[in-house]
matplotlib code that plots the C-alpha trace (Angstrom):
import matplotlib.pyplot as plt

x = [4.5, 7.2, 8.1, 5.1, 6.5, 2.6, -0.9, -1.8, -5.1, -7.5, -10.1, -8.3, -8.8, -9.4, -6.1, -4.3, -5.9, -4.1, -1.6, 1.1, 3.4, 6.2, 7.0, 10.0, 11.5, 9.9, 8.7, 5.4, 3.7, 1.7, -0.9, -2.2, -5.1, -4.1, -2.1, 1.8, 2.9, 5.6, 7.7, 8.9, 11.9, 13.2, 9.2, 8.6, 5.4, 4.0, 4.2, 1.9, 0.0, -0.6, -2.1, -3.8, -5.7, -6.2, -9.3, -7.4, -5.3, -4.0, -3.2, -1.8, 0.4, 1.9, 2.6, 3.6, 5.9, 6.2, 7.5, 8.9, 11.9, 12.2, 13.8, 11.5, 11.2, 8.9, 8.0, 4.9]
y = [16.5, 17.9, 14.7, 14.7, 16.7, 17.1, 17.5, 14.0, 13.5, 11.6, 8.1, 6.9, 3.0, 0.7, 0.3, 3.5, 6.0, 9.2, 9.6, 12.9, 13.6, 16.6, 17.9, 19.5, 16.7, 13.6, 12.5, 10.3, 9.7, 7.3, 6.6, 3.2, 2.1, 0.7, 4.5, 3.4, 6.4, 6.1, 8.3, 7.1, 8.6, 9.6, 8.9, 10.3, 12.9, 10.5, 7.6, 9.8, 10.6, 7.0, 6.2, 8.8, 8.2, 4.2, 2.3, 0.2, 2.5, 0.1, -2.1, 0.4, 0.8, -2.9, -2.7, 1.0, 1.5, -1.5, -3.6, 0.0, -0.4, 2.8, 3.6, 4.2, 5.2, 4.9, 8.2, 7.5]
z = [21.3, 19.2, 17.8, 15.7, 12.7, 11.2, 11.0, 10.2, 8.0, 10.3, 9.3, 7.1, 7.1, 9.9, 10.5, 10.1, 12.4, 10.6, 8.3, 7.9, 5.3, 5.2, 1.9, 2.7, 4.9, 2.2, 5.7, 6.0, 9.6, 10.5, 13.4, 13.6, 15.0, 18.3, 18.9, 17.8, 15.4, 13.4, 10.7, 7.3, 6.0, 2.4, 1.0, -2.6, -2.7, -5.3, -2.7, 0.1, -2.8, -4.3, -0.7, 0.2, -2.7, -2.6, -2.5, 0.3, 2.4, 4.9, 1.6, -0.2, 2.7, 2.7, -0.5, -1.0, 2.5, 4.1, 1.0, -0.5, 1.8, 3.8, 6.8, 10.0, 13.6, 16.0, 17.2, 20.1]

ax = plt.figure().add_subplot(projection="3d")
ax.plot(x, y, z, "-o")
ax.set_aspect("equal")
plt.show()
């Protein structure tokens, strides 16, 4: 589908199934584990980067994203 901007890193926690993110467009996507994708907008490199590398990615997450404030759409 051409809204899916990336190749999404797959497993990552039990709750995220896959996660995305688009240098050039600061643009994070997320697959969850019941199959809702979404995009992130405007999301620093070091953001991706600070949860791609967390113990807890889906806790990371909450507290990264979700409380981080950024814009988002639901994409599938």
């Amino acid at each position: 589908d051409s809204r899916f901007l990336m190749e999404r890193d797959e497993g990552v926690s039990s709750s995220i199934r896959s996660v995305g993110y688009d240098v050039s467009e600061k643009t994070m996507e997320v697959e969850f584990s019941k199959g809702q994708v979404y995009q992130y907008f405007d999301v620093p490199e070091s953001t991706y980067n600070s949860l791609m590398v967390a113990v807890s990615i889906g806790s990371a997450f909450d507290e990264l994203v979700k409380r981080g404030g950024f814009s988002f759409e639901k994409v599938g």
